[in-house]
Steps between C-alpha positions, in 0.01 A plus 500: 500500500588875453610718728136649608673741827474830295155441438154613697394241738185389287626538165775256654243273539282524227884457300572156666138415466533557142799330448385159721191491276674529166747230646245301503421567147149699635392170695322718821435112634877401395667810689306449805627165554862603458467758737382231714779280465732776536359629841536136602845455422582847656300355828717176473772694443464734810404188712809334421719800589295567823567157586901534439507836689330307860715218469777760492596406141531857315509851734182635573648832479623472136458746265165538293473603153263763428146434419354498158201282568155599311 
């Protein structure tokens, strides 16, 4: 995806909107399910590092990258 920080927060949106849907090749049903599946992976993904950072695996205190999320 583009670089959407110099943009207005809703045209930001309606830009990544855009761009989902005609990843999807204009499939409404098709880009709803791979938002879906990518929420779910992020959730996995967080899960897994929450998990790591109480067993004392990675610092809890580590640096965090700035957030982009729509």
């Amino acid at each position: 995806m583009s670089n959407f920080s110099a943009l207005p927060e809703n045209s930001r949106y309606e830009q990544a909107c855009d761009q989902a849907i005609a990843m999807c090749n204009g499939n409404l049903r098709s880009t709803i399910k791979a938002l879906i599946m990518a929420n779910e992976y992020l959730e996995a993904e967080l899960e897994e590092l929450q998990t790591a950072i109480a067993a004392g695996c990675a610092p809890a205190d580590a640096p965090r990258a700035g957030s982009n999320a729509a």
